[in-house]
C-alpha positions as MATLAB code, in Angstrom:
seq = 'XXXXXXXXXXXXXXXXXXXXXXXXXXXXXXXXXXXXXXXXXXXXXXXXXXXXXXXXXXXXXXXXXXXXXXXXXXXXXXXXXXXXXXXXXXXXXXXXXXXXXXXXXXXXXXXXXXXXXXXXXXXXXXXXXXXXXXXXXXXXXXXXXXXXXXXXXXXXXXXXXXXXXXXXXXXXXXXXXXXXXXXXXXXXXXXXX';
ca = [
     -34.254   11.242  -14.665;
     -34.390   15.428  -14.383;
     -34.450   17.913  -17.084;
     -33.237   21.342  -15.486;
     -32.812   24.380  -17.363;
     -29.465   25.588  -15.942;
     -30.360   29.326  -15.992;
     -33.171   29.018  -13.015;
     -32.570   26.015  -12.158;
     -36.117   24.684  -12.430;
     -37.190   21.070  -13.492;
     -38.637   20.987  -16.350;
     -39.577   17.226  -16.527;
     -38.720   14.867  -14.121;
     -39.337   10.935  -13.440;
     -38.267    9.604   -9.590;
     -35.779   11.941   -9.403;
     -36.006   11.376   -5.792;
     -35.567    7.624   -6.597;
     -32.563    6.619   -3.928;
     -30.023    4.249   -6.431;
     -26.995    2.480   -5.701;
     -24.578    5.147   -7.524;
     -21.555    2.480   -8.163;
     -18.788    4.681  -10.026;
     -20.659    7.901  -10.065;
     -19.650    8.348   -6.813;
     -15.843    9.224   -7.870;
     -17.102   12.464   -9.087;
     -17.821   13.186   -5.179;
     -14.509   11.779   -4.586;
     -12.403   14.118   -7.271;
     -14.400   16.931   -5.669;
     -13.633   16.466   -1.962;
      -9.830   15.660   -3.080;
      -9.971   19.000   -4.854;
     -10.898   20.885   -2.429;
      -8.471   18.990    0.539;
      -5.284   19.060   -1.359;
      -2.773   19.935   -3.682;
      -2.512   18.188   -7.473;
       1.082   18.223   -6.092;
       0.812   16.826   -3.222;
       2.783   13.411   -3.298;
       0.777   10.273   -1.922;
       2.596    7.404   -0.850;
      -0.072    4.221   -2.025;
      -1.167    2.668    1.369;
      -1.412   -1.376    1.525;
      -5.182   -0.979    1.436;
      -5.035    0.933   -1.439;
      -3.220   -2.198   -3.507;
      -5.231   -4.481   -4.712;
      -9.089   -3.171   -4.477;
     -11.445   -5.108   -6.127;
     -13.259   -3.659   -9.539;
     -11.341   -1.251  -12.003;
      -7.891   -0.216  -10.867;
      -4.970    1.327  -11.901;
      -2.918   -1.623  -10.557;
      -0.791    0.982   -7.937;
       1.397   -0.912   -5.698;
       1.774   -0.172   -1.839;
       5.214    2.102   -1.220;
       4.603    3.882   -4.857;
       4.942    7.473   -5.244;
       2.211    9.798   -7.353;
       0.882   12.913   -7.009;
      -2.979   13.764   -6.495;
      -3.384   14.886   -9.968;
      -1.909   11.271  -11.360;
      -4.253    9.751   -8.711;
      -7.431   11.932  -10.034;
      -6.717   11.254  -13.492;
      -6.307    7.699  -12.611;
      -9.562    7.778  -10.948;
     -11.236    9.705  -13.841;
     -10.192    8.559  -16.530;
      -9.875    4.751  -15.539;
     -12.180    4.892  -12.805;
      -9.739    3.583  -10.590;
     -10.617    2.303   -7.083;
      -7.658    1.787   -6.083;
      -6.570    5.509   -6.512;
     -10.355    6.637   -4.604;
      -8.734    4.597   -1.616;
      -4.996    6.278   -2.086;
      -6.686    9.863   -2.474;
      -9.483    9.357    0.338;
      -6.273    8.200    2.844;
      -4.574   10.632    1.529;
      -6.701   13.763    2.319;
      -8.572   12.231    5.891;
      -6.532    8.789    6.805;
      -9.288    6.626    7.136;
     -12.502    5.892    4.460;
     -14.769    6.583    7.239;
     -13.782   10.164    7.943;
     -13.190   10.561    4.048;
     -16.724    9.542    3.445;
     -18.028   11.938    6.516;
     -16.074   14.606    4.262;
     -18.037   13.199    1.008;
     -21.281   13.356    2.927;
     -20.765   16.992    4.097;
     -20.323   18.507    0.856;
     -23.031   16.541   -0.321;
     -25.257   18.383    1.861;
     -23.444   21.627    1.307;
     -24.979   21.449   -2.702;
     -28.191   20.363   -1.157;
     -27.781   16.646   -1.932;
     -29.975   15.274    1.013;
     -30.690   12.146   -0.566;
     -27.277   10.966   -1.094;
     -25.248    8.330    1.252;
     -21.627    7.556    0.891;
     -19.455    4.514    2.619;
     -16.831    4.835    0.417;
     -15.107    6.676   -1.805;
     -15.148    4.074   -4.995;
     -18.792    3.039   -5.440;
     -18.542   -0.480   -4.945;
     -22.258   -1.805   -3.578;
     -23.741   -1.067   -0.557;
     -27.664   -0.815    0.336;
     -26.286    2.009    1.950;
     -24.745    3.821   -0.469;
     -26.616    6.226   -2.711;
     -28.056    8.752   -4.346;
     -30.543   10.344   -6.092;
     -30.699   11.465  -10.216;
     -31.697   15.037   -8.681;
     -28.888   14.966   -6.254;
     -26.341   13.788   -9.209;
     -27.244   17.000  -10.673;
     -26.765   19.035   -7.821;
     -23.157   17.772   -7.290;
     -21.693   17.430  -10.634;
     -23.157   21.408  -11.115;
     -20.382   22.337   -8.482;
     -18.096   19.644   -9.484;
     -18.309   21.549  -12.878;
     -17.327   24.756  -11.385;
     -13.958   23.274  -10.679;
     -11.901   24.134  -13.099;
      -9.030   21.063  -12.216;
     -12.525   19.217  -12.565;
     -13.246   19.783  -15.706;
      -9.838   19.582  -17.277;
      -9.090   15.988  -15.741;
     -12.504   14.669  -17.621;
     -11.868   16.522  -20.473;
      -8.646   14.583  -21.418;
      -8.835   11.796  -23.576;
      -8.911   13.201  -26.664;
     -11.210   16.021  -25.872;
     -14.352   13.954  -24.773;
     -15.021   13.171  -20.749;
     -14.657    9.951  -19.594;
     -17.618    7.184  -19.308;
     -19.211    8.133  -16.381;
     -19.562   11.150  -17.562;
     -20.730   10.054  -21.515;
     -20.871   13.909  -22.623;
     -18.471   15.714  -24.965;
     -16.833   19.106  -23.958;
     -18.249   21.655  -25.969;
     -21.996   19.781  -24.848;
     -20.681   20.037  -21.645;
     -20.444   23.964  -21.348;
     -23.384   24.344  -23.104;
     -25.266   22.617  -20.500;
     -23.341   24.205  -17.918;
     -23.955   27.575  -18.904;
     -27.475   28.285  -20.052;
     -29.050   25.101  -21.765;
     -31.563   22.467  -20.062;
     -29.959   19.768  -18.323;
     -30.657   15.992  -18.429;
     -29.525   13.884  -15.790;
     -29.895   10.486  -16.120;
     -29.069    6.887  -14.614;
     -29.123    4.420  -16.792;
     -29.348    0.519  -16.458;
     -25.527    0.472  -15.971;
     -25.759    3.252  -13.284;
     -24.203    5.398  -15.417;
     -24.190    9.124  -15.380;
     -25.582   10.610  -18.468;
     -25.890   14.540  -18.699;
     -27.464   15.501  -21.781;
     -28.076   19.253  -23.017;
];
């Protein structure tokens, strides 16, 4: 874990926050923040064949369907769909490898240099990580976003699972509080304030 008091951003308390982890879903918040940035909610995004069908949580899309990004990004929010990561991250580069090269750049950009991606969705690979430090560095400018923050904020005012934090929490951590972030035994993302 890291406690970080938003203001200066110095840690206050910290245990292996350098600790490399297999992110599993986390990594959609990477995902909704290179999509953001790449295209248009309205874009429309015809579901590829390898988008159908992904293994884990889905959205159950169907090759040859019409949606637009913002139906994708809630679908991957809110439902942590892999099957919409694969639509959006075809969508925005046409293949998961440049997608991921994408993911990995702005990774770096925030100063995450202990994060990996492979693909867009989080499902295992030794080679796909990051770090509870770097989690806080990205979600900061994922925060910033404010298509970002609407999306998890649905759902009857409270962000989704991966997230675990309630709005009003949410921009109090943002804006001046100390931040927790935290991966738990599920490889969850917990920010606390």
């Amino acid at each position: 874990y890291v406690v970080i008091e938003q203001t200066s951003k110095r840690v206050l308390s910290e245990k292996n926050k350098d600790l490399k982890l297999l992110m599993a879903s986390t990594t959609k918040i990477v995902t909704a923040l290179v999509v953001l940035e790449h295209a248009d909610l309205s874009d429309k995004v015809i579901i590829p064949k390898c988008a159908e069908g992904v293994e884990g949580s889905s959205i159950y899309i169907k090759a040859g369907e019409t949606y637009t990004v913002e139906d994708l990004l809630y679908g991957l929010m809110l439902r942590s769909g892999n099957d919409s990561a694969v639509a959006l991250a075809m969508h925005v580069s046409g293949s998961i490898e440049k997608f991921c090269s994408l993911m990995n750049e702005k990774a770096i950009a925030v100063g995450a240099t202990n994060t990996n991606f492979v693909n867009p969705h989080g499902l295992h690979d030794q080679n796909h990580y990051t770090t509870a430090y770097d989690l806080y560095l990205i979600f900061n400018e994922c925060i910033k976003h404010k298509e970002f923050v609407k999306i998890i904020n649905d759902n009857g005012g409270k962000l989704v699972d991966a997230v675990g934090v309630p709005e009003e929490q949410l921009r109090k951590a943002a804006a001046s509080a100390v931040c927790k972030i935290n991966i738990d035994s599920d490889l969850r993302l917990a920010l606390t304030a």
